[in-house]
C-alpha positions as semicolon CSV with decimal commas, in nm:
position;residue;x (nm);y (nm);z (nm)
1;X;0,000;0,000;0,000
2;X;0,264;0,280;0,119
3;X;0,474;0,171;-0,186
4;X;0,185;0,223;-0,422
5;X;0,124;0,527;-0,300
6;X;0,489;0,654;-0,311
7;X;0,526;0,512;-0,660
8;X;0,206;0,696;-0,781
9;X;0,413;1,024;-0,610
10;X;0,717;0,943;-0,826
11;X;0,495;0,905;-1,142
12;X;0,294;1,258;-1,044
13;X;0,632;1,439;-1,008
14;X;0,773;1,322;-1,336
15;X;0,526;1,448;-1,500
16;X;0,509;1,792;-1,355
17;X;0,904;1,772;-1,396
18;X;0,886;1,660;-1,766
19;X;0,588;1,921;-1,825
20;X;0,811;2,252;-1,669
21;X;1,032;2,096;-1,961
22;X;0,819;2,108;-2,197
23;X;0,744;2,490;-2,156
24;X;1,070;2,592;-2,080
25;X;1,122;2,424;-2,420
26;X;0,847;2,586;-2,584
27;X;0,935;2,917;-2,465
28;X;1,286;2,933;-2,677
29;X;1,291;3,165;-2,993
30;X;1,008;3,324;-2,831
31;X;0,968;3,742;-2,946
32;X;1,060;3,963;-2,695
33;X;0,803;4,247;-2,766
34;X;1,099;4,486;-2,561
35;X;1,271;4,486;-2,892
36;X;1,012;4,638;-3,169
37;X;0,821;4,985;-3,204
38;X;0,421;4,978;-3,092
39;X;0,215;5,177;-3,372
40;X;-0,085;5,282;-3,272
41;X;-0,397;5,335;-3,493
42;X;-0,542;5,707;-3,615
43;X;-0,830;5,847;-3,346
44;X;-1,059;5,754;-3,599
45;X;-1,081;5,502;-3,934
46;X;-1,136;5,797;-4,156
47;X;-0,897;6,112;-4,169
48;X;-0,882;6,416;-4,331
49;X;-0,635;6,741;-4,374
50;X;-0,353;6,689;-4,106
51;X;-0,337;6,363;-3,937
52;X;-0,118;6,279;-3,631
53;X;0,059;5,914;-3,647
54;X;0,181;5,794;-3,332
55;X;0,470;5,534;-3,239
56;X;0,698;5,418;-2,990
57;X;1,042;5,299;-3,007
58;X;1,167;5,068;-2,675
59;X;1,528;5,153;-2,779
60;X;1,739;5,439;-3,005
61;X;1,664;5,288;-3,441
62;X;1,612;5,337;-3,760
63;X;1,286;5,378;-3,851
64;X;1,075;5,490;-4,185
65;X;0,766;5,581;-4,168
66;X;0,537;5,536;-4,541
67;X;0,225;5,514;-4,630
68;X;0,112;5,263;-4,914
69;X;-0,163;5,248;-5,148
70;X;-0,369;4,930;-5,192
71;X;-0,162;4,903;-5,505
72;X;0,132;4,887;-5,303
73;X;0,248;5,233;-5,424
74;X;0,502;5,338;-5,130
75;X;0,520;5,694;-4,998
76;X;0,806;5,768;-4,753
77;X;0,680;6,004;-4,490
78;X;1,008;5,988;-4,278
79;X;1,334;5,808;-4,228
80;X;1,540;5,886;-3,919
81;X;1,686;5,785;-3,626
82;X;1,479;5,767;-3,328
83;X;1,512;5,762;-2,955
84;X;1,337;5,558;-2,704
85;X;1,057;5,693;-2,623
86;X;0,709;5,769;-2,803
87;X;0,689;6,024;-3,143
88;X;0,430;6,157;-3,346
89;X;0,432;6,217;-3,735
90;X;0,274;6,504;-3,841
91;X;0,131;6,464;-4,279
92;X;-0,105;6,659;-4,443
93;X;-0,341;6,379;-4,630
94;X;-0,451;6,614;-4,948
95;X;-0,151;6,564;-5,062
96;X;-0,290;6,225;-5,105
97;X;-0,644;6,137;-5,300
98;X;-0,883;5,967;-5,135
99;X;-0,899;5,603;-5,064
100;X;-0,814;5,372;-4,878
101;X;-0,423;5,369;-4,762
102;X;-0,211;5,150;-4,478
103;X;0,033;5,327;-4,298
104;X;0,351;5,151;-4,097
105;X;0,691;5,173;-3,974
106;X;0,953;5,004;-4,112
107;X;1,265;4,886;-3,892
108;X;1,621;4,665;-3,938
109;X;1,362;4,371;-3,764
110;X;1,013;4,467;-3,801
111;X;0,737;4,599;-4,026
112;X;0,427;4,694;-3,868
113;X;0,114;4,852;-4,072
114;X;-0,215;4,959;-4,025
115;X;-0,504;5,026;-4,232
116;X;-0,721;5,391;-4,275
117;X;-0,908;5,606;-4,518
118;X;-0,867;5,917;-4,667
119;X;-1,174;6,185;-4,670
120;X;-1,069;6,492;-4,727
């Protein structure tokens, strides 16, 4: 009986030993989100004259900032070095016609884009 139970113990804590394995295992290669700019969307889907674009950088980097079509026609907005911290892009959209456009930030490791539309 007492040896049932304290083989049934060994058994139990193998497998919690083999399972903390498993995830330690698992969690290799994972992305460390510490390491790539957060863009965040426009106030609202639809924009018009000046819009504000808004990212943070976790680190000092290289970043460009475009603006395609849905054709995949590329507009650079800006391409500089940036410090940690959070930045905003300032770009007047009637220099643009309206449609539909992403946005993003381009990086040495990332490329990040969102989607928004043009009213002006």
């Amino acid at each position: 009986m007492i040896i049932d139970v304290l083989v049934a113990s060994l058994i139990v804590l193998a497998v919690i030993i083999a399972y903390k394995l498993f995830l330690k295992r698992l969690s290799k290669g994972r992305v460390d989100a510490n390491e790539y700019c957060v863009l965040y969307t426009t106030e609202t889907f639809a924009v018009n004259g000046e819009v504000e674009f808004y990212f943070q950088c976790p680190r000092s980097m290289n970043v460009d900032f475009k603006i395609w079509t849905l054709k995949e026609d590329e507009t650079i907005v800006a391409s500089d070095h940036y410090v940690k911290g959070g930045h905003i892009i300032r770009y007047d959209t009637k220099l643009l016609n309206n449609g539909i456009y992403t946005f993003g930030i381009e990086t040495d490791s990332q490329k990040t884009v969102k989607k928004f539309e043009i009213k002006n």
